[in-house]
N, C-alpha and C positions, 0 to 999 in steps of 0.2 A: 660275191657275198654268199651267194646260195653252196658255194662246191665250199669255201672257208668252214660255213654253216656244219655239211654233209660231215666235214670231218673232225673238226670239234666238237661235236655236240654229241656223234654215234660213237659207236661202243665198240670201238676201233682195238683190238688187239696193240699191246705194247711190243715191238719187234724188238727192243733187246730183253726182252722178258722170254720171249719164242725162243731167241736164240739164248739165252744161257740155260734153257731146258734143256739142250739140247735132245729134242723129240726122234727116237729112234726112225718112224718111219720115216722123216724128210732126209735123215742121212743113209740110210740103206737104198732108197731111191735112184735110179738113175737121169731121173729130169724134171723138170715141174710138169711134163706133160704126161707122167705118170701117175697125177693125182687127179682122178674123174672129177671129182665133188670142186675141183678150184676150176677146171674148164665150164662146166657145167654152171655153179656160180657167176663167173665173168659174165656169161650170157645171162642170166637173171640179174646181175646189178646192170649190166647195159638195155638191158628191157624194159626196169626199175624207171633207169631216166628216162626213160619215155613217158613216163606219166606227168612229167612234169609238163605235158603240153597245156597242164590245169593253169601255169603260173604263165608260159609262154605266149599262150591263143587266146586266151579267156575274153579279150577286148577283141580279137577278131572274129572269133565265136558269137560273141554277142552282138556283133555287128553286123552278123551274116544273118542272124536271129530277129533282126531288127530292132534290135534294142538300142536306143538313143544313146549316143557318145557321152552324154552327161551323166550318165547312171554305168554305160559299161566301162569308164574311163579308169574307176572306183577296183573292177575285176582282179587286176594284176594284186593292189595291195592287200585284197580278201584274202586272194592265193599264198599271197607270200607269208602271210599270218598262220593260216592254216600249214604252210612247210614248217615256218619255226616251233609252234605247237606239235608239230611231227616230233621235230632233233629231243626238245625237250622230252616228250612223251615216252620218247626211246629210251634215252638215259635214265629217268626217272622209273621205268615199270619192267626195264629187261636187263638181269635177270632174275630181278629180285623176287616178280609176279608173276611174269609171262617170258616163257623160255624163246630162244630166237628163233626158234623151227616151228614156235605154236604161233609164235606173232606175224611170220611168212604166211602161212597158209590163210588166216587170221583177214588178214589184208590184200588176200588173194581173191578168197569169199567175199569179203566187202567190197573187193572194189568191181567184182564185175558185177554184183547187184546196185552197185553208184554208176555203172555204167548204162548197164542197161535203164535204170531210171532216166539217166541222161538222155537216151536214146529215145524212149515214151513218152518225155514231156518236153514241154516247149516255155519259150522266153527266158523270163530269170530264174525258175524253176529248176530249168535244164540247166544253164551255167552253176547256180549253185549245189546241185547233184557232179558235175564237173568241176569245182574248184574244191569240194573236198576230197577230193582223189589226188589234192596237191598232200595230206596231210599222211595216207596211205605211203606215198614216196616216201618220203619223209623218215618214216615211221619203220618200213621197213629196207631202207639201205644199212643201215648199221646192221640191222640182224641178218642180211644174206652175208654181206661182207666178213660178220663171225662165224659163218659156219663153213663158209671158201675159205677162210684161213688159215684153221685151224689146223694143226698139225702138220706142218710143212715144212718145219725145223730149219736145214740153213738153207732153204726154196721161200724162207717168210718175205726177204724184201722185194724178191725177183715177183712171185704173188700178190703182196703190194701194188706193186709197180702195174700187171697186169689189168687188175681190179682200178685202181686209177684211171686208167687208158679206157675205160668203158666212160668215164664221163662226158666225152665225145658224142652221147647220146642226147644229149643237152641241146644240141646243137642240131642232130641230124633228128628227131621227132618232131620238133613244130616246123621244120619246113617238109614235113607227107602229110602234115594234117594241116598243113594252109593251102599246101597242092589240092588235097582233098577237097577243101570248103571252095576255094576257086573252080573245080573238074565240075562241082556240085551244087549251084550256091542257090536252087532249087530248096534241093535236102542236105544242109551244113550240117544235121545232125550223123550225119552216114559217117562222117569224120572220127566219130567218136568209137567205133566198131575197130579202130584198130586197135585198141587195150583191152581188145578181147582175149588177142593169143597171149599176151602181153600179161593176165590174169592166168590163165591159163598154166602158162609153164611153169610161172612163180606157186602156185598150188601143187604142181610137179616138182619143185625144187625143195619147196619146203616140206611134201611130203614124204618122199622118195629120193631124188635126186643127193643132196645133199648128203646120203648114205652109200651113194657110190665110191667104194673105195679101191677098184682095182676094175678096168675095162675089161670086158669080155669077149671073149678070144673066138 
């Protein structure tokens, strides 16, 4: 429902639209892996899904927090509100308000100061500083995914395809931060320190990154 969500709702490039531009640079090209900004993307939408440990953990997070199973049972559906509130938001503000590269960085800055709050405070406090970092995901897959697209002419579907293959991260983020809260169950909030780098690179992609057009030699 969530991957259905990611791609109906963001601001996903039309691929017979790419290709009947036919965009000079993706045909003078000789590979998709001559386009820095789609490599470098890929790893920023697969880092992306890792935030979704907000929709993932939130009940294990809150569990390790000590917070009663009748109140963190609630967590997951908080989370999953705040993603569709994300799809929506995206569609509705980019790029009519906020361009995709200002809405990256945007949610790059927010989310490691939703982190770090995560990390300061404790009980429901903390999980709700962590479940709206579901809403951040959200909010910015469609916009990395437009600017890794972009211009790749007839590399658009095979780029697709790549960008897809990062939602695998869905999968592999909540099992290092249930490993974490398990290694830790002292300090479950240590778990949350891994969407540091994860903040990180995405404020390097959307501010830089994304403008790589040719690797350096």
């Amino acid at each position: 429902m969530i991957v259905a969500g990611l791609i109906y709702f963001s601001n996903i490039p039309n691929l017979k639209d790419e290709e009947e531009n036919k965009i000079t640079e993706g045909i003078e090209r000789k590979s998709i892996l001559s386009f820095p900004y789609l490599a470098l993307g890929v790893l920023a939408l697969f880092l992306d899904g890792s935030i979704s440990v907000a929709v993932n953990n939130s009940i294990l997070y809150g569990d390790a927090l000590g917070i009663p199973f009748t109140v963190s049972r609630h967590f997951s559906t908080y989370a999953l509100t705040f993603t569709l509130i994300g799809f929506f938001g995206n569609t509705l503000l980019i790029p009519k308000y906020l361009t995709q590269q200002k809405a990256v960085v945007l949610c790059a800055i927010t989310g490691f100061t939703l982190t770090m709050l995560t990390f300061f405070t404790n009980g429901v406090i903390s999980v709700w500083f962590l479940l709206a970092q579901a809403f951040l995901s959200a909010f910015t897959w469609g916009s990395i995914w437009g600017l890794a697209i972009r211009n790749l002419g007839k590399y658009t579907k095979l780029g697709s395809a790549l960008l897809l293959m990062t939602l695998i991260s869905y999968a592999i983020a909540p099992i290092i931060f249930g490993k974490i809260i398990d290694l830790n169950p002292m300090y479950p909030r240590w778990a949350v320190l891994i969407l540091i780098p994860t903040y990180f690179y995405l404020f390097y992609y959307g501010k830089w990154g994304y403008k790589v057009e040719n690797w350096k030699k």
